[in-house]
NUFI-157290 format. One line per field, with one value per atom (N, C-alpha, C): residue in three letters; atom name; x, y, z. Coordinates in nm, 4 decimals, m for minus. Layout:
residuo: [ALA:...];
atomo: [CA:...];
u: [X:...];
v: [Y:...];
w: [Z:...];
//
This chain:
residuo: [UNK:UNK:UNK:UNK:UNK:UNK:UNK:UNK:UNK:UNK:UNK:UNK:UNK:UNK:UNK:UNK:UNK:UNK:UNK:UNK:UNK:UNK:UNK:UNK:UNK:UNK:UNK:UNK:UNK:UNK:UNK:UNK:UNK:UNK:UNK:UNK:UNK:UNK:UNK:UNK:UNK:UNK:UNK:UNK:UNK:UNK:UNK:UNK:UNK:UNK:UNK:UNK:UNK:UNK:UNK:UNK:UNK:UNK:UNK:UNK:UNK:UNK:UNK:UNK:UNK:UNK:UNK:UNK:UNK:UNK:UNK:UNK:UNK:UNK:UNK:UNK:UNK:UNK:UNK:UNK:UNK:UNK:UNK:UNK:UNK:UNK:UNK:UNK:UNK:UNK:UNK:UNK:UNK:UNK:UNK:UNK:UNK:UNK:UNK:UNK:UNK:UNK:UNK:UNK:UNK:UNK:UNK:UNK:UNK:UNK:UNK:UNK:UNK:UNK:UNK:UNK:UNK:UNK:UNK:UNK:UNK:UNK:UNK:UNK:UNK:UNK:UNK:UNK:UNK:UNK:UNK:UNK:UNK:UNK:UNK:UNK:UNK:UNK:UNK:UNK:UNK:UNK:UNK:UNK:UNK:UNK:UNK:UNK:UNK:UNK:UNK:UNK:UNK:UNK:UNK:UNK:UNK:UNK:UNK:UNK:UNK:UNK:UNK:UNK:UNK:UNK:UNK:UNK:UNK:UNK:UNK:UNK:UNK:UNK:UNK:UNK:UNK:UNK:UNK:UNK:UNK:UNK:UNK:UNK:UNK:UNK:UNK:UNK:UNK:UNK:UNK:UNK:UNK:UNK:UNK:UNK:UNK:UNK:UNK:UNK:UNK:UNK:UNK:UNK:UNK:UNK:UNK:UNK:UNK:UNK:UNK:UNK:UNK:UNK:UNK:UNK:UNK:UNK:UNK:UNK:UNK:UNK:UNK:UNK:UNK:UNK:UNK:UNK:UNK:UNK:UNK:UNK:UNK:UNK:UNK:UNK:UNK:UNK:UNK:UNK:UNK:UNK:UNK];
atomo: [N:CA:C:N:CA:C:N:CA:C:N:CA:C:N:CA:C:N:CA:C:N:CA:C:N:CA:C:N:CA:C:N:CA:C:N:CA:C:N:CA:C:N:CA:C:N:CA:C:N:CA:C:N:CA:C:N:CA:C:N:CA:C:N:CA:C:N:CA:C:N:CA:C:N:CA:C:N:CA:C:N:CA:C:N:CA:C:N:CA:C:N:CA:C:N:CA:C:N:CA:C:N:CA:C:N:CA:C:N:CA:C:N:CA:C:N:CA:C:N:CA:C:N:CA:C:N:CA:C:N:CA:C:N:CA:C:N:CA:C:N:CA:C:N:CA:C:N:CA:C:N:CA:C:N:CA:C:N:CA:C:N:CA:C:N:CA:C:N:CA:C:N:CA:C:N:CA:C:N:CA:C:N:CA:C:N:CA:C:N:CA:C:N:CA:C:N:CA:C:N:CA:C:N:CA:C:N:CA:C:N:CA:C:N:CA:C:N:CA:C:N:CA:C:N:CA:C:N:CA:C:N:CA:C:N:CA:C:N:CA:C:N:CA:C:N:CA:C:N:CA:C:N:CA:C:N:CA:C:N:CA:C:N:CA:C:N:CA:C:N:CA:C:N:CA:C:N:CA:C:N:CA:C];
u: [m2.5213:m2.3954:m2.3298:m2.1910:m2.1480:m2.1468:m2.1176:m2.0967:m1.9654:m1.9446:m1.7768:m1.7476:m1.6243:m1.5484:m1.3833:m1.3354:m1.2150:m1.1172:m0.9963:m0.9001:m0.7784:m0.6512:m0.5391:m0.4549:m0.4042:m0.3766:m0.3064:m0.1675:m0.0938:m0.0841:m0.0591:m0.0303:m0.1429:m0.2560:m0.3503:m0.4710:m0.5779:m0.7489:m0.8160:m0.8789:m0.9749:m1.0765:m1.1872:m1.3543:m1.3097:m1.3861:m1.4042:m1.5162:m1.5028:m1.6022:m1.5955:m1.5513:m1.5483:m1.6502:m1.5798:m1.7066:m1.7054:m1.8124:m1.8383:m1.7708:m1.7320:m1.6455:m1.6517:m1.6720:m1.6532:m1.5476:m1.4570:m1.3425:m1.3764:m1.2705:m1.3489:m1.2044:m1.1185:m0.9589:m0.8690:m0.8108:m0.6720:m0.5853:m0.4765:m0.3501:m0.2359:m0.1619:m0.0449:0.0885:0.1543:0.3045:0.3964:0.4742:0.5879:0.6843:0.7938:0.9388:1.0277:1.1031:1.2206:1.3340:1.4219:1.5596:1.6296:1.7445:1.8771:1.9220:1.9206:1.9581:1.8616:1.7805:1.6529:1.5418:1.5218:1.4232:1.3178:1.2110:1.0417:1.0013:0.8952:0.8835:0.7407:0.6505:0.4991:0.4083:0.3707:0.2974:0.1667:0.1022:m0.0674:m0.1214:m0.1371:m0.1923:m0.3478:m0.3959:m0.5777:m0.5816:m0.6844:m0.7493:m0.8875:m0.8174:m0.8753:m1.0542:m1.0370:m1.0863:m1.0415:m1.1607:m1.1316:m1.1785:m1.1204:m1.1789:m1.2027:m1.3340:m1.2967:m1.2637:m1.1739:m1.1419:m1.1752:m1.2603:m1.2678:m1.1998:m1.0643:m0.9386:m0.9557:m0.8767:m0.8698:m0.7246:m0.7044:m0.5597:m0.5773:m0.4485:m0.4546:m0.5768:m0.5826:m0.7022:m0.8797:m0.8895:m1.0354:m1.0634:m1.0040:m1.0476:m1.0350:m1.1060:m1.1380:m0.9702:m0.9125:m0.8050:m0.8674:m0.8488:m0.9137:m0.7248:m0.7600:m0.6933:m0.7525:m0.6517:m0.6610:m0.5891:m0.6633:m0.5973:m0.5981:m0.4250:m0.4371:m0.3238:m0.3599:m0.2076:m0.1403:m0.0391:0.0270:0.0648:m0.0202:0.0203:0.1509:0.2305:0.3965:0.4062:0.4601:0.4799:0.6094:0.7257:0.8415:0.8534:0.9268:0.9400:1.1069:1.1765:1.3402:1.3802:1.4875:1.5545:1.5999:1.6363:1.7078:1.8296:1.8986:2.0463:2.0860:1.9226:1.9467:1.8479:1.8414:1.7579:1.8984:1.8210:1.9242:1.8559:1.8934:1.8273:1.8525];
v: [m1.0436:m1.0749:m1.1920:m1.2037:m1.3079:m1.3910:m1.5345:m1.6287:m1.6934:m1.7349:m1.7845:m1.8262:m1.8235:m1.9413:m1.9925:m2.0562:m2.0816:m2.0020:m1.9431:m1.8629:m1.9206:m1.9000:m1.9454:m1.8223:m1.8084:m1.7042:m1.7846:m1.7042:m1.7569:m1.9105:m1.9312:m2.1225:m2.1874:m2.1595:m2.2122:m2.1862:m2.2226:m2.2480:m2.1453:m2.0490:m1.9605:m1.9640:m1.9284:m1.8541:m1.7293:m1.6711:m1.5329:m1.5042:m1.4189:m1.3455:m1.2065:m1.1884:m1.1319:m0.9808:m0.8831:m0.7656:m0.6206:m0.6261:m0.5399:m0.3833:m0.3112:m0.1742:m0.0681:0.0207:0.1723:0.2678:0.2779:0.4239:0.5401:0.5580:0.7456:0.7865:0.7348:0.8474:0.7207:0.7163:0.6707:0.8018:0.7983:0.9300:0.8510:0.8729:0.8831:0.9130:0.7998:0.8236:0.8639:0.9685:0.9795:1.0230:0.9711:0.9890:1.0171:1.0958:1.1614:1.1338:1.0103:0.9478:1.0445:1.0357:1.0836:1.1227:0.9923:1.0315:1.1322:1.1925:1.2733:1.2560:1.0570:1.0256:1.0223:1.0601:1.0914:0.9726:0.8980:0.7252:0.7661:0.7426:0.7336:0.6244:0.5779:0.4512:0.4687:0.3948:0.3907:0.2560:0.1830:0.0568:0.0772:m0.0218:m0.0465:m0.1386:m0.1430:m0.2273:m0.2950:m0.4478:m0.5022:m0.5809:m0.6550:m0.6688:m0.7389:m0.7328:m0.7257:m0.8322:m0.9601:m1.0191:m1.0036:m1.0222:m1.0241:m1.1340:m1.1857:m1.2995:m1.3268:m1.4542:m1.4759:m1.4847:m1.4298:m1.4106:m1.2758:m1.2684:m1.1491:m1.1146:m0.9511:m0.9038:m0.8916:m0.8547:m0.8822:m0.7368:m0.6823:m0.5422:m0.5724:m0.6924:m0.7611:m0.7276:m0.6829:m0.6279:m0.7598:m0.7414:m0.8151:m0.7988:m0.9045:m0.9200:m0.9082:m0.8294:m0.8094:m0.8761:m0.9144:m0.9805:m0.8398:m0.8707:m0.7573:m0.7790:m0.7648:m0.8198:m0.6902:m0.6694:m0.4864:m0.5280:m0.4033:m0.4150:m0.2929:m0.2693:m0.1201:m0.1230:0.0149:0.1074:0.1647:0.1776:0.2949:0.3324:0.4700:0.4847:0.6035:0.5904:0.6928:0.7971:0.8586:0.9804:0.9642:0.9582:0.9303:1.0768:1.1525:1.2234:1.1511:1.2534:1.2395:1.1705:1.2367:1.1812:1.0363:0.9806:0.8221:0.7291:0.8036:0.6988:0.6753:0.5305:0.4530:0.4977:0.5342:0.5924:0.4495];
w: [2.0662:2.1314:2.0580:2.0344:1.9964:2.0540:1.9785:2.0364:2.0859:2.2419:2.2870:2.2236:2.2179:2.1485:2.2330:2.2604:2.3225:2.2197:2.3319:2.2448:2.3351:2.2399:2.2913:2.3694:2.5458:2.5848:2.7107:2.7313:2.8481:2.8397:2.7188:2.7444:2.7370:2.7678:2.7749:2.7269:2.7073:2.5918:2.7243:2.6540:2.7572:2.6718:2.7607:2.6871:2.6532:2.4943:2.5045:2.3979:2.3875:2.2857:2.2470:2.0990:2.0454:2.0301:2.0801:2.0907:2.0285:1.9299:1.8712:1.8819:1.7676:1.8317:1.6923:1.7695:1.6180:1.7007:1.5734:1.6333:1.6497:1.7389:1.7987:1.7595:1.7553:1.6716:1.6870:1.5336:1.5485:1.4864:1.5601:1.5489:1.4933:1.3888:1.3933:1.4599:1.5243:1.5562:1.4760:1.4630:1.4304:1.4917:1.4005:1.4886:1.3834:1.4073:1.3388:1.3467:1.2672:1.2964:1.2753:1.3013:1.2667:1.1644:1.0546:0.9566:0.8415:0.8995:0.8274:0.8001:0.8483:0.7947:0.8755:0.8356:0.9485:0.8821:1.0188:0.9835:1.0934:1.0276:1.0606:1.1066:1.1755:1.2836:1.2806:1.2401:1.3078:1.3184:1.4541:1.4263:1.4351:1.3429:1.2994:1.3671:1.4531:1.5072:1.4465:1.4354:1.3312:1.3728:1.5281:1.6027:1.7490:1.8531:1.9959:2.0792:2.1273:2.1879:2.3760:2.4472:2.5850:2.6091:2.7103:2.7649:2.8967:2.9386:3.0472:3.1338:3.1470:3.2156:3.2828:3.3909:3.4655:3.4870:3.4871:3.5583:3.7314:3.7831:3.9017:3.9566:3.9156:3.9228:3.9169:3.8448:3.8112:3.6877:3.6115:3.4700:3.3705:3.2483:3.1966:3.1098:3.0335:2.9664:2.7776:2.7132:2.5666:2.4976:2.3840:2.3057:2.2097:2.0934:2.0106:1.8815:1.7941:1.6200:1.5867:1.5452:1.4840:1.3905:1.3063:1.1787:1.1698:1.1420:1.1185:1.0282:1.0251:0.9107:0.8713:0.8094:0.8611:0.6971:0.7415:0.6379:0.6636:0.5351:0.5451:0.4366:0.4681:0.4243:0.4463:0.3108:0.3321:0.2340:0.2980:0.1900:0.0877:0.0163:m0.1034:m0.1520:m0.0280:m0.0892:m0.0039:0.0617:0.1180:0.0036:m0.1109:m0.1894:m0.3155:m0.3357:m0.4322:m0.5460:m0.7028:m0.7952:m0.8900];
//
C-alpha cells in the first residue's frame, strides 16, 4: 500500500494515497464538426489518488492525473499548403 501523503483539494491540505490501477478499456470520443472536420478524444489516466474526503453519498473523493490524447482529421480544402 502506499504511503499518505497530504494533497491540495477544495482550498485546503487533505490525506490521501495514491492507489494502484490496470485498464480494462479506454474508447475514443469523436465528434464530427461542421466544417468536415472529425476530432478524436481519449483521456489516459495517468494516476489515481484516494482522498480522505467524502461526497455527500460517503464515497471516497479520487483525484485523478490524466492527459488527452486528440487527434484530427481536417479535409482538404481547410488545409493551408
Amino acid at each position: 500500500m502506499a504511503q499518505k501523503k497530504k494533497y491540495q483539494f477544495a482550498g485546503k491540505e487533505v490525506m490521501g494515497e495514491e492507489i494502484d490501477f490496470e485498464t480494462d478499456k479506454e474508447s475514443w470520443s469523436i465528434y464530427i464538426l461542421h466544417d468536415g472536420t472529425k476530432i478524436k478524444i481519449k483521456p489516459v489516466a495517468m494516476s489515481f489518488v484516494r482522498l480522505e474526503e467524502y461526497n455527500p453519498a460517503g464515497e471516497p473523493i479520487y483525484l485523478i492525473n490524466a492527459q488527452n490524447l486528440v487527434s484530427a482529421d481536417v479535409p482538404d480544402v481547410l488545409k493551408k499548403a
